[in-house]
Each structure stands twice: as C-alpha cells, then as structure tokens.
Backbone as CSV, one residue per row, in Angstrom:
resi,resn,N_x,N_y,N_z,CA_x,CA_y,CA_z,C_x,C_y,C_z
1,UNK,8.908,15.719,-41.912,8.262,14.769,-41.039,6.917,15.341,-40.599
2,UNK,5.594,14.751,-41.197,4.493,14.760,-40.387,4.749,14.339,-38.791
3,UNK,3.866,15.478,-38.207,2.954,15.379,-36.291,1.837,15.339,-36.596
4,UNK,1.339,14.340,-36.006,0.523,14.320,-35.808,-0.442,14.728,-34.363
5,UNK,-1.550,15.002,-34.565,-2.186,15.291,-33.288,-2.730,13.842,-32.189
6,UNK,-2.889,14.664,-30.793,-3.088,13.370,-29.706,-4.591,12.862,-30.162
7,UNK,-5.352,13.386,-30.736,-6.962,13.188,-30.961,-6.720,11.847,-32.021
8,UNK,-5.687,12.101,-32.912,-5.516,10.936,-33.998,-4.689,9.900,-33.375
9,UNK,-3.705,10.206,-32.643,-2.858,8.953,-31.676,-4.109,8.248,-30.794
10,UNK,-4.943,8.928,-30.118,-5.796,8.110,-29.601,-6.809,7.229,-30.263
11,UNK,-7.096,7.457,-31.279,-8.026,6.888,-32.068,-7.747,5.607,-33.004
12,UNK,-5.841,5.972,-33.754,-5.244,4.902,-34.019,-5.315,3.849,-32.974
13,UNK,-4.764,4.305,-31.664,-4.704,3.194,-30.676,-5.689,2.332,-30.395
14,UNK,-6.989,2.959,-30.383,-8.416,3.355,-29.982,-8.793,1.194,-31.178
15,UNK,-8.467,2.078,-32.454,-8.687,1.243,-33.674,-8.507,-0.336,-33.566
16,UNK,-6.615,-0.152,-33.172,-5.682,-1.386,-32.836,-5.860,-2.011,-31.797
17,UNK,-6.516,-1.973,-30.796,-6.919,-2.011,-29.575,-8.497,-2.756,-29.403
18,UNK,-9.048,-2.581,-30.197,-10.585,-3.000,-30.581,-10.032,-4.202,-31.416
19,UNK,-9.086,-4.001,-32.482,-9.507,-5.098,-33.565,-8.145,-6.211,-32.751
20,UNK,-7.664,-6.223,-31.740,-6.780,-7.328,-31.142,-7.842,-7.790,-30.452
21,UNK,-8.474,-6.592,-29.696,-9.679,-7.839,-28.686,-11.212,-8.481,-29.441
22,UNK,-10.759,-7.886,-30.812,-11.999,-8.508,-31.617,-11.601,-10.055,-32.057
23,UNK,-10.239,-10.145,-32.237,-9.604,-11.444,-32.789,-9.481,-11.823,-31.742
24,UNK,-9.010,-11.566,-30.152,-9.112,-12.317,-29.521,-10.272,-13.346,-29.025
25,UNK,-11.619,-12.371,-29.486,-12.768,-13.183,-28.758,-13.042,-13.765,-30.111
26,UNK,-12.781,-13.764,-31.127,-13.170,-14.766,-32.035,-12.485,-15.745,-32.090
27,UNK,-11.199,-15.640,-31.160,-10.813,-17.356,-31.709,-11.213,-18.326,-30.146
28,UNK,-11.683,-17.045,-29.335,-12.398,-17.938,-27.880,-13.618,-18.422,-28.968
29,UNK,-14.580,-17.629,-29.453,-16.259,-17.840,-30.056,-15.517,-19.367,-30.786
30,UNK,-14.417,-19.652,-31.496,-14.226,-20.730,-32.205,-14.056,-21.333,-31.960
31,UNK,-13.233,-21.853,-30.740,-12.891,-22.868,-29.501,-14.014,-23.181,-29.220
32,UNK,-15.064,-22.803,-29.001,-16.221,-22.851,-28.002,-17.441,-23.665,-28.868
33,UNK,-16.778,-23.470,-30.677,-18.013,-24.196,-30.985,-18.429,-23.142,-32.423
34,UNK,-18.209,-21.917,-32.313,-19.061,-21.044,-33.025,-18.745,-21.203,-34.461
35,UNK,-19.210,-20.141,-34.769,-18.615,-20.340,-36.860,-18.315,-18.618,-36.860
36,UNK,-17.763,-18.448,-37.642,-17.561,-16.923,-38.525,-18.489,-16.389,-39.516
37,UNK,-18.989,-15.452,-39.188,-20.084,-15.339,-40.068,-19.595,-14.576,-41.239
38,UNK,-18.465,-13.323,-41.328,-18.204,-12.674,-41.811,-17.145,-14.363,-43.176
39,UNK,-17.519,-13.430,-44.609,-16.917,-15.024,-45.293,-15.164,-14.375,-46.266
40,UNK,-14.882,-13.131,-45.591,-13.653,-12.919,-46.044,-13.022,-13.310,-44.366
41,UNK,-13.182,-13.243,-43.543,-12.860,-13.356,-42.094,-12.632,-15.005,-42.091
42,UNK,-13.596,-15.332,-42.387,-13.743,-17.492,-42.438,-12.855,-17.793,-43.291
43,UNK,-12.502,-16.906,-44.795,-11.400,-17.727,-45.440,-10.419,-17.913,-45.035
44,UNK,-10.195,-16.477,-44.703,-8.495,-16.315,-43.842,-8.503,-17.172,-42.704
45,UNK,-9.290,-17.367,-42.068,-9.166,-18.559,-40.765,-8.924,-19.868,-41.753
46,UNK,-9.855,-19.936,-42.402,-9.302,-21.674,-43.171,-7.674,-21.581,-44.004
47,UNK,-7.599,-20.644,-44.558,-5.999,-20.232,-45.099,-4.881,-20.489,-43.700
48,UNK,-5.189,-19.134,-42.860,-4.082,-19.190,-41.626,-4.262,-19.782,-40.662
49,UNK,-5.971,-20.554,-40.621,-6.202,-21.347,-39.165,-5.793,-20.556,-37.738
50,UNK,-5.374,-20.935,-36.869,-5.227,-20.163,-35.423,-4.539,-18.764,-35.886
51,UNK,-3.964,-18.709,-37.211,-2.620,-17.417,-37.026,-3.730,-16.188,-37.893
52,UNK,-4.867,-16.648,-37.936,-5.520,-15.461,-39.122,-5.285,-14.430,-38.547
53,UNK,-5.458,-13.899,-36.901,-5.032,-12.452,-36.415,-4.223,-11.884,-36.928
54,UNK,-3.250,-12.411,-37.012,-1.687,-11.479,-37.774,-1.861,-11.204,-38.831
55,UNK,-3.266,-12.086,-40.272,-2.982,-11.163,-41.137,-4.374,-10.445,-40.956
56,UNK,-5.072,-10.269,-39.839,-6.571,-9.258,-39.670,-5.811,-8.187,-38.808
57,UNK,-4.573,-8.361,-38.442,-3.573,-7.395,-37.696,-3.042,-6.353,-39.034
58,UNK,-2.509,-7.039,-39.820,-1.720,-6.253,-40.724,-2.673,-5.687,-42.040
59,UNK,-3.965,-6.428,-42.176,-4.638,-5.162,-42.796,-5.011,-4.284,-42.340
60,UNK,-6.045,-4.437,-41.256,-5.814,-2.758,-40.235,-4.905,-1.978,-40.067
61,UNK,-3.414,-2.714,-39.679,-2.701,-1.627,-40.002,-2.132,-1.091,-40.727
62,UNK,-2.161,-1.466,-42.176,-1.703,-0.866,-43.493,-3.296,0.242,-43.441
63,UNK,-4.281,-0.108,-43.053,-5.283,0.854,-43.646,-4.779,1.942,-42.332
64,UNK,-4.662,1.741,-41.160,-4.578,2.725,-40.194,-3.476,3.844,-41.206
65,UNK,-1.887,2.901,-41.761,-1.045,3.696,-42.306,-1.397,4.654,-43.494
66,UNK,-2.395,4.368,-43.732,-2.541,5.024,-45.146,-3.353,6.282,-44.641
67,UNK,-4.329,6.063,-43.727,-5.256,6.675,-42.941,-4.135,8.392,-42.430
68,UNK,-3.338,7.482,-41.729,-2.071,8.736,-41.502,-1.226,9.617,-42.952
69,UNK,-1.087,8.994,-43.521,-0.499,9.375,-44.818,-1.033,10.219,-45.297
70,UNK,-2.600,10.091,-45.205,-3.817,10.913,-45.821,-4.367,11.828,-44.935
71,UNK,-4.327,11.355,-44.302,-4.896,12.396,-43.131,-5.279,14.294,-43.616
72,UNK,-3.586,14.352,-43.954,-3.482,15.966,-43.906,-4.225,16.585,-44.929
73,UNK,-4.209,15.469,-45.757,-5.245,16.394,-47.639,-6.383,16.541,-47.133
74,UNK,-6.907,17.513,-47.975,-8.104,17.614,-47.962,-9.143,17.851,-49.467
C-alpha cells in the first residue's frame, strides 16, 4: 500500500475543490444567459445538459487517480 504525503492530500483536495466550484459557477454563467467557450466543455453540456459536472467530475478524477499512481516514479 502506497502513503502518501499531506503536501499531495492537500493539493488533490486543493484540485477537486476548484473544479466543483468551477462547474458550479458555470452552470450559474448558463442560467444567466452565458455560452461556454471551452468546445469539449459545450459538447458535454449539450450531451449531459445540467448533469455535465459529473462527467467534468469523473475526468478529473481519473486524472487526479492516475496522478497518485504515478506520483512515486521518477
């Protein structure tokens, strides 16, 4: 079993924590009128509509996981 260190627990969190309140204010910016500028971000909204967070949730965190996985090589 990999440990990891608190410098990398904070930073994962740090990561997951940014990209929930990034989806959160984008689906306020969309309510409000705005557009998506980013055009892999706009598909997935036209694919999942209101639910795109969960899958802009689960690629971050497959990359966070891999991020850990890898971490230790060098």
């Amino acid at each position: 079993m990999d440990r990891y260190g608190a410098r990398l627990l904070f930073f994962l969190v740090l990561i997951v924590g940014l990209n929930i309140v990034d989806s959160f204010f984008t689906m306020i910016i969309l309510d409000c009128g705005g557009w998506e500028v980013n055009p892999i971000v706009r598909s997935a909204i036209e694919v999942y509509g209101g639910e795109f967070w969960v899958w802009k949730f689960m690629v971050v965190s497959v990359n966070l996981i891999l991020l850990c996985i890898y971490s230790r090589f060098r």
